[in-house]
FIMI-266950 format. One record per residue (C-alpha): residue number from 1; x, y, z. Coordinates in nm, 3 decimals. Each point is the difference from the previous one (the first is absolute). Example, Ala and Ser with C-alpha at 12.3 -4.5 7.8 and 13.67 -1.06 7.14 Angstrom:
% residues 2
1 | 1.230 | -0.450 | 0.780
2 | 0.137 | 0.344 | -0.066
END
This chain:
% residues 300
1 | -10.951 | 17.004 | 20.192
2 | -0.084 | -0.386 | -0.123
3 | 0.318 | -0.178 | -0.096
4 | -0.032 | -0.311 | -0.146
5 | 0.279 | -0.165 | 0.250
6 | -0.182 | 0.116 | 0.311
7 | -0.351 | -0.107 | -0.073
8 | -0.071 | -0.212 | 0.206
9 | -0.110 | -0.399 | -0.127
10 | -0.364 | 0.045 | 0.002
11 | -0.015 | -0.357 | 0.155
12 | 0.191 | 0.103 | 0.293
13 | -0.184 | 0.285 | 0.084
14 | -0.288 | -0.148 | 0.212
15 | 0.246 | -0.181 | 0.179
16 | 0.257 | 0.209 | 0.059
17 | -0.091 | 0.383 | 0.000
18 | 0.251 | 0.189 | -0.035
19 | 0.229 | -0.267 | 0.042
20 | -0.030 | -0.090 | -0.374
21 | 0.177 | 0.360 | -0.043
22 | 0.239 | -0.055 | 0.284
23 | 0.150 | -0.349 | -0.241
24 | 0.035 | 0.215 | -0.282
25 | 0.250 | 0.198 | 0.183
26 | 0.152 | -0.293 | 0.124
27 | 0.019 | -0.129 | -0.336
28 | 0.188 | 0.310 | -0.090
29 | 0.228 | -0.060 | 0.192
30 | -0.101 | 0.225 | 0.367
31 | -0.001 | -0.124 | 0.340
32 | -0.320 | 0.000 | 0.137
33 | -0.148 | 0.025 | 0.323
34 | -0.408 | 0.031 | 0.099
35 | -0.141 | 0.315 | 0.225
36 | -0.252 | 0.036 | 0.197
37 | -0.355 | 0.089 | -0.168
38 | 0.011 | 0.381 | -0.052
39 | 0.329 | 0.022 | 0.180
40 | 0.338 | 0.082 | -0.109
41 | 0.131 | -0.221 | 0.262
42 | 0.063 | -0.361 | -0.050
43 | -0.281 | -0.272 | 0.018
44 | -0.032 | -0.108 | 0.353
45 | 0.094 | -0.351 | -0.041
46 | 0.363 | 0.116 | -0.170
47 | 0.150 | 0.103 | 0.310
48 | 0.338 | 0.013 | -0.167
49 | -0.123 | 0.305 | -0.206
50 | 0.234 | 0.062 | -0.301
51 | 0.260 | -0.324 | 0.116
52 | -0.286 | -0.235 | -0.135
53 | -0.053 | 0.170 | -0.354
54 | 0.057 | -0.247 | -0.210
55 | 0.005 | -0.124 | -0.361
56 | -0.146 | -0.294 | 0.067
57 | -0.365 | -0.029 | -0.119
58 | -0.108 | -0.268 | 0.250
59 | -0.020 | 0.279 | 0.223
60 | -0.281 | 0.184 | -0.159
61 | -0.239 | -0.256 | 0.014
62 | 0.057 | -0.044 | 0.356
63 | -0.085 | 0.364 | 0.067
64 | -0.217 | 0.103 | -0.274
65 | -0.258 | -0.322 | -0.002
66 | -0.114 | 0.106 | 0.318
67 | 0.042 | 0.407 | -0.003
68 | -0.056 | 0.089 | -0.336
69 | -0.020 | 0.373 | 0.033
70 | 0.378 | 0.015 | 0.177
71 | 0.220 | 0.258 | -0.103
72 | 0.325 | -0.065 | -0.251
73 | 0.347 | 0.102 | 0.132
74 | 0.284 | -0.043 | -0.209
75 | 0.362 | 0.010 | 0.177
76 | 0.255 | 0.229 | -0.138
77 | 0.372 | -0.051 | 0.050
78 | 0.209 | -0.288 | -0.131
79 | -0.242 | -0.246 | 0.032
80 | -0.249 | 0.168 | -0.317
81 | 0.287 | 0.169 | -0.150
82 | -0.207 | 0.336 | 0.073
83 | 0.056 | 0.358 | 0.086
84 | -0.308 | 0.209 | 0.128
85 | 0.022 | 0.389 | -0.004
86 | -0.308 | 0.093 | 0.234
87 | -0.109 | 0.311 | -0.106
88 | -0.278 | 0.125 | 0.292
89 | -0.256 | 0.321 | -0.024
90 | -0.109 | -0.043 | 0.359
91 | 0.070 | 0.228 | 0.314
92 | 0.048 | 0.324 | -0.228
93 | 0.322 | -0.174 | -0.161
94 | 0.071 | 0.003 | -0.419
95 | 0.169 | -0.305 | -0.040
96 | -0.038 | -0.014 | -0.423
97 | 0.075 | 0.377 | 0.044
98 | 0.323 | -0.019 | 0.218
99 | 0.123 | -0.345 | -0.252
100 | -0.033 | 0.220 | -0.271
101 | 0.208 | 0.267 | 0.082
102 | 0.253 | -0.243 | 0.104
103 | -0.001 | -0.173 | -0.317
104 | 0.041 | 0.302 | -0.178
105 | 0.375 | 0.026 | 0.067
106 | 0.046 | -0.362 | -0.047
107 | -0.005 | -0.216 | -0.326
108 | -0.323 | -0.134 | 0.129
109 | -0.186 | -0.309 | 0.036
110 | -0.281 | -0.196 | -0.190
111 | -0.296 | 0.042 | 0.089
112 | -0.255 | -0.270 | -0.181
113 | -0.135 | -0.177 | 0.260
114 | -0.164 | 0.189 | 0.268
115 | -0.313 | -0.108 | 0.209
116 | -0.216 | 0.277 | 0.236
117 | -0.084 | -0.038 | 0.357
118 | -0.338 | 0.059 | 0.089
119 | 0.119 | 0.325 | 0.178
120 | 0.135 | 0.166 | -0.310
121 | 0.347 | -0.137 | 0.021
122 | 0.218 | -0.180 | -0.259
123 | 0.214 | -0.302 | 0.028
124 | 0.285 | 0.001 | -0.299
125 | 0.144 | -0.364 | -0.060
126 | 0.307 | -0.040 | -0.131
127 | 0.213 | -0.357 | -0.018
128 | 0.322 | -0.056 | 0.142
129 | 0.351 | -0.212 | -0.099
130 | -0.023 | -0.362 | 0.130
131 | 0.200 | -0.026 | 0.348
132 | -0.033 | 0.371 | 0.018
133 | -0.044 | 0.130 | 0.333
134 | -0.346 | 0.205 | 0.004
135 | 0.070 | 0.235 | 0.357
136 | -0.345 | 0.187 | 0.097
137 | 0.026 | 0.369 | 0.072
138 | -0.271 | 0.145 | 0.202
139 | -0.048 | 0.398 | -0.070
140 | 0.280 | -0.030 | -0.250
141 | -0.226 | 0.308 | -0.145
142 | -0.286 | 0.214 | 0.111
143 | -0.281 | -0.225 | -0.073
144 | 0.246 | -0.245 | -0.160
145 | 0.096 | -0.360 | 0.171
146 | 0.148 | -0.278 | -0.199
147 | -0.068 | -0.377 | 0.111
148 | 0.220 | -0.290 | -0.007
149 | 0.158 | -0.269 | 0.167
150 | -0.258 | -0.086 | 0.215
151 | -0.308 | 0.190 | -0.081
152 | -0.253 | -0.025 | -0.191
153 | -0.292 | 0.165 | -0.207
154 | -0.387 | -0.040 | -0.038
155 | -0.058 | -0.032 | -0.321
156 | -0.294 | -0.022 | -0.281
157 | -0.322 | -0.051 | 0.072
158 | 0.039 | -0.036 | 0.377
159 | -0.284 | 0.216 | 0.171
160 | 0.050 | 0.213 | 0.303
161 | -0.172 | 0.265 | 0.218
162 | 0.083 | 0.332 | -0.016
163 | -0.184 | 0.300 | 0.129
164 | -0.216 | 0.192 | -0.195
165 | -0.251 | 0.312 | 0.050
166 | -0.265 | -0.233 | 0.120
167 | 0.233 | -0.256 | 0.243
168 | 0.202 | -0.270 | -0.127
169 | -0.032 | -0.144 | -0.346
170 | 0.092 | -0.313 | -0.175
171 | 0.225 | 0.017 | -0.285
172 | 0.253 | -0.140 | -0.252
173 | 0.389 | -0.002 | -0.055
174 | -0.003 | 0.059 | -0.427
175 | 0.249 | 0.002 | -0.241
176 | 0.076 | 0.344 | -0.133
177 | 0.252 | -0.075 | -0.280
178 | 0.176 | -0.323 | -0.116
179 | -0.049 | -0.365 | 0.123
180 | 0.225 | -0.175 | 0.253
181 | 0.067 | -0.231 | -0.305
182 | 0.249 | 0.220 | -0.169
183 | 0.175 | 0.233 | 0.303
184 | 0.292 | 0.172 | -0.135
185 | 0.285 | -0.040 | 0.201
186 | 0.148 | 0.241 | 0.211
187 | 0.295 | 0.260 | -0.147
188 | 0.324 | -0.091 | 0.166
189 | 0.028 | 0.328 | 0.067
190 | -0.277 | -0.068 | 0.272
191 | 0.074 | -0.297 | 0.097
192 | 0.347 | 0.200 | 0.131
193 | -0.201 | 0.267 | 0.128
194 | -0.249 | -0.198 | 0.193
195 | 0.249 | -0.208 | 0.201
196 | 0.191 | 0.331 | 0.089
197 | -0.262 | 0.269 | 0.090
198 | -0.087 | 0.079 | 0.308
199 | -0.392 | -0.036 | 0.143
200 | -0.126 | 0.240 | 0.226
201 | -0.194 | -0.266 | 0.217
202 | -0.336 | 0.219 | -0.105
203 | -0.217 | -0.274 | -0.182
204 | -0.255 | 0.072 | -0.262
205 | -0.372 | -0.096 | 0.141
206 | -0.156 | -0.134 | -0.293
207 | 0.225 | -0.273 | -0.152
208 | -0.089 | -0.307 | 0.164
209 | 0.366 | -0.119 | 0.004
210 | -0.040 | -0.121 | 0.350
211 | 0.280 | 0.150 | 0.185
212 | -0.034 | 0.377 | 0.133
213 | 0.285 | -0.041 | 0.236
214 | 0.359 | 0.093 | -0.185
215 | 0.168 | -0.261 | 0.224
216 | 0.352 | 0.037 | -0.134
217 | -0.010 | 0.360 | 0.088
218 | -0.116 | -0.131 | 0.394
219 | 0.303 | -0.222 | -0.047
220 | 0.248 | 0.211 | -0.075
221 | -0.130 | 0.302 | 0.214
222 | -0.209 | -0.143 | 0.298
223 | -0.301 | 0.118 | 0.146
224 | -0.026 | 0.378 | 0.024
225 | 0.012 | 0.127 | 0.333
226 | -0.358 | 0.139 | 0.102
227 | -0.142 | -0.254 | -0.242
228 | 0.125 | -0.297 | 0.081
229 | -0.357 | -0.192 | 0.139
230 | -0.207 | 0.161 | -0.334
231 | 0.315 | -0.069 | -0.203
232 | 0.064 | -0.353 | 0.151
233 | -0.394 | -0.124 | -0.013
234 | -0.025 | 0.092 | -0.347
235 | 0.280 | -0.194 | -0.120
236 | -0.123 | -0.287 | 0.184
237 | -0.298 | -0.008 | -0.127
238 | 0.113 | 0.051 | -0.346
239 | 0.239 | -0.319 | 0.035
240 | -0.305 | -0.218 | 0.183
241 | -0.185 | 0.089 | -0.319
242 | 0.310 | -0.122 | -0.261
243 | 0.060 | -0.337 | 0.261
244 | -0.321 | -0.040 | 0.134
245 | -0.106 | 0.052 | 0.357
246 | 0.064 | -0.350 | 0.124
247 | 0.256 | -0.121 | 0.287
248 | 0.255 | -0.029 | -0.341
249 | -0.075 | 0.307 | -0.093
250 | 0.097 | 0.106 | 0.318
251 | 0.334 | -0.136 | -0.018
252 | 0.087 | 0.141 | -0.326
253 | -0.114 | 0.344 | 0.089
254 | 0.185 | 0.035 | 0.376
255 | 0.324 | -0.115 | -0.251
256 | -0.062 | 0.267 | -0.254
257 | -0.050 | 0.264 | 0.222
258 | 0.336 | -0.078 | 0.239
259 | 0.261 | 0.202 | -0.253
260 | -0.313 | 0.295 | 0.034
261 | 0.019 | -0.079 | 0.415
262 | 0.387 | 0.012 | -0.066
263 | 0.015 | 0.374 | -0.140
264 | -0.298 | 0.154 | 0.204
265 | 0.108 | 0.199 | 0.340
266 | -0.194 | -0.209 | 0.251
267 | 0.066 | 0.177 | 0.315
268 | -0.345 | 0.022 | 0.180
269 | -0.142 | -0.276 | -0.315
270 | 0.060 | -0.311 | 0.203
271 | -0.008 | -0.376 | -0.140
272 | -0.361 | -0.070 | 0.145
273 | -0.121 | 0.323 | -0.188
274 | 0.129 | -0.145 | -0.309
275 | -0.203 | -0.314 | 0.059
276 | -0.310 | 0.202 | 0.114
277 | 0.000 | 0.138 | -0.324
278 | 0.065 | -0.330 | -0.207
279 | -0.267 | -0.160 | 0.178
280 | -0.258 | 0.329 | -0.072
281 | 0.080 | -0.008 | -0.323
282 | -0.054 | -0.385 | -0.059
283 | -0.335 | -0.004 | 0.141
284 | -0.060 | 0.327 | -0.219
285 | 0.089 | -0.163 | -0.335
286 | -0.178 | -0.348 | 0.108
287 | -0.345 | 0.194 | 0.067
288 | 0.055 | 0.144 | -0.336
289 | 0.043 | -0.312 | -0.192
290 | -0.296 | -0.154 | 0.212
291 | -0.204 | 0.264 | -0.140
292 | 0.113 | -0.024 | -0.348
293 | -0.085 | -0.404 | 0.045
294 | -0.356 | 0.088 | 0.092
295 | -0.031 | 0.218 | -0.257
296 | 0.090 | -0.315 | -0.187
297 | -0.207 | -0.219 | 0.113
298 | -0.301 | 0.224 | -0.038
299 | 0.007 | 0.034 | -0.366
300 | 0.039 | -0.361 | -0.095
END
């Protein structure tokens, strides 16, 4: 779809790339933070992930100038005012089909602005109360995850890769209904619902909201017993991706995952396995993003 508030200034659009889309969402009103070219992950020089999306446009320049063809994430939560229901079609699971029957026993929710995944799957936007509290619920649904408070979303016309018959292709997040100009605000109903319901910790593959680690749940439950290396290195690596995997990053991850530490039966899962794994898991993450920056810096 062409809407007149996201075309991009034609004057910008040598210049900036995609980044001439990326200020018309700021101009709406979203926080906005680069990714890496064909990633969903963030750009390699924001390695404060979603804590650095921003309304300011001084940023975009500063990214976009020099990597025009970076990705677009916009941060859900308090901070854009949005809810994201992540609807995914990947790994056998019916995300639109499992929503639906849900909202057939409830008053339901608007659905006007929706944008597709390259995989088949749908994000449905929906704007929140100011001050509201926007809590992310991983698996809150077969197929079904809803992002908020710090997540966020790729969004229109970032470009990915996704596998195809042939090997890996290159193509676009669209806009399926609606323009992130006029997004209807979420029922109240909802809202309630959302901050109550329980996620199941499975996360839908295909969103891009750039957490598939339901750390709450770890936080409340610890790490299951028989799982607790898998269980443990995922997590990190999920929070080295939202902090960055930097010596801060560090810091703020060995903090977040002390109430997980806290519940987790550690007999025979000693201190220096803990850090074994932190430290696997950060040089995991970094090699990723050093990959995604070559990737980069090849298609300037």
């Amino acid at each position: 779809m062409n809407h007149t508030c996201m075309t991009p200034d034609p004057r910008q659009v040598p210049q900036l790339g995609l980044g001439s889309v990326a200020l018309r969402f700021q101009a709406l009103g979203y926080a906005v933070l680069p990714l890496g070219f064909t990633s969903k992950r963030p750009h390699p020089e924001y390695t404060h992930g979603v804590n650095w999306a921003t309304t300011d446009p001084a940023m975009v320049p500063a990214i976009w100038s020099r990597s025009r063809m970076a990705g677009i994430g916009v941060a859900c939560g308090q901070v854009s005012r949005l809810m994201v229901v992540d609807l995914d079609v990947k790994g056998g699971e019916d995300g639109p089909g499992s929503f639906g029957q849900f909202l057939v026993t409830t008053p339901g929710i608007p659905t006007t602005v929706v944008s597709a995944s390259p995989s088949g799957g749908f994000h449905v936007w929906l704007r929140t109360p100011p001050g509201w509290p926007v809590p992310t619920r991983t698996g809150i649904l077969p197929g079904v995850d809803l992002a908020g408070d710090g997540h966020y979303v790729v969004v229109p016309p970032t470009e990915v890769m996704v596998d195809g018959e042939d090997g890996q292709v290159r193509l676009p997040y669209r806009w399926t209904y609606g323009c992130p100009c006029s997004v209807p605000p979420a029922p109240q109903w909802f809202l309630e619902w959302a901050g109550t319901a329980v996620g199941t910790g499975r996360a839908a593959q295909g969103g891009g909201t750039g957490a598939s680690v339901d750390l709450e749940r770890l936080q409340a439950e610890g790490l299951p017993v028989g799982g607790r290396n898998t269980e443990l290195h995922r997590l990190a690596c999920s929070l080295f991706r939202r902090y960055g995997a930097t010596p801060a990053g560090m810091g703020i991850v060995r903090q977040a995952i002390e109430p997980v530490l806290a519940n987790t039966d550690m007999r025979g899962f000693g201190r220096g396995e803990v850090e074994r794994i932190l430290q696997g898991a950060l040089r995991f993450v970094a090699r990723s993003e050093a990959s995604d920056h070559d990737a980069w810096r090849t298609s300037r």
